[in-house]
N, C-alpha and C positions, 0 to 999 in steps of 0.2 A: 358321646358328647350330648348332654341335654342343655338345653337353651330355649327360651321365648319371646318371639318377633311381633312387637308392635309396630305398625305404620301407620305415619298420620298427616294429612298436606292439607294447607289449607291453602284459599284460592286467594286470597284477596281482592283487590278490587275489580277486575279483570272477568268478561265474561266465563271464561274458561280457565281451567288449571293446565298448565304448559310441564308440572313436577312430576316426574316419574319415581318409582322408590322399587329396589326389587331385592330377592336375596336367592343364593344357590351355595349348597351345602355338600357336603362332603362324610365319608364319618371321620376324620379328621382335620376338619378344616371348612371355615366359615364366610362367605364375601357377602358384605352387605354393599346396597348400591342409590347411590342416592344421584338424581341425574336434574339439578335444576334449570328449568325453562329459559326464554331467550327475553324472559320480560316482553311480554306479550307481541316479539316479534314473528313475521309469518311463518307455519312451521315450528315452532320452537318445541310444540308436543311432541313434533315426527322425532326431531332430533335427542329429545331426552328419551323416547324410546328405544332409537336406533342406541343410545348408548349403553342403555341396562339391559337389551336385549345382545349386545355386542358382551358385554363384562361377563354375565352371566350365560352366556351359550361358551365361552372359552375358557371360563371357570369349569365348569362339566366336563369340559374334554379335556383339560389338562390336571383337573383336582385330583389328584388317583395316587393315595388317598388324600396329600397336603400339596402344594407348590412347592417346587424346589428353590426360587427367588419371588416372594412375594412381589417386592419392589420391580423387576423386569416383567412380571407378569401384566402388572400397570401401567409401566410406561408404554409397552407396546401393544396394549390391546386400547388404554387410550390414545394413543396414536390413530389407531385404526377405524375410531369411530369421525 
């Protein structure tokens, strides 16, 4: 599978940027992760991290080589962030 991944965030008015963006790949099969911020509540970085680091460490270990339920794979790993 060849493919090319752009990411792009921009912060707006806000001292810091809270969006996280990440991707983890498979050789067949692809999750892109887009995790946005809590609108400059406390933490909202931590939290969109925790989630693309949550999606994409369970992607790895279950992608071998695709998902067998994309759709349950989602529900419960966003669940568990």
């Amino acid at each position: 599978m060849k493919f090319t991944i752009f990411q792009n965030s921009r912060q707006g008015p806000r001292p810091y940027n809270q969006d996280r963006l990440a991707y983890s790949y498979s050789k067949d099969a692809l999750l892109l992760v887009v995790a946005d911020g809590m609108g400059g509540h406390k933490n909202g970085e931590i939290a969109a991290q925790l989630a693309v680091t949550t999606m994409t460490e369970a992607f790895q270990r279950l992608a071998v080589p695709t998902l067998s339920s994309p759709a349950k794979f989602l529900i419960e790993n966003i669940q568990q962030v």
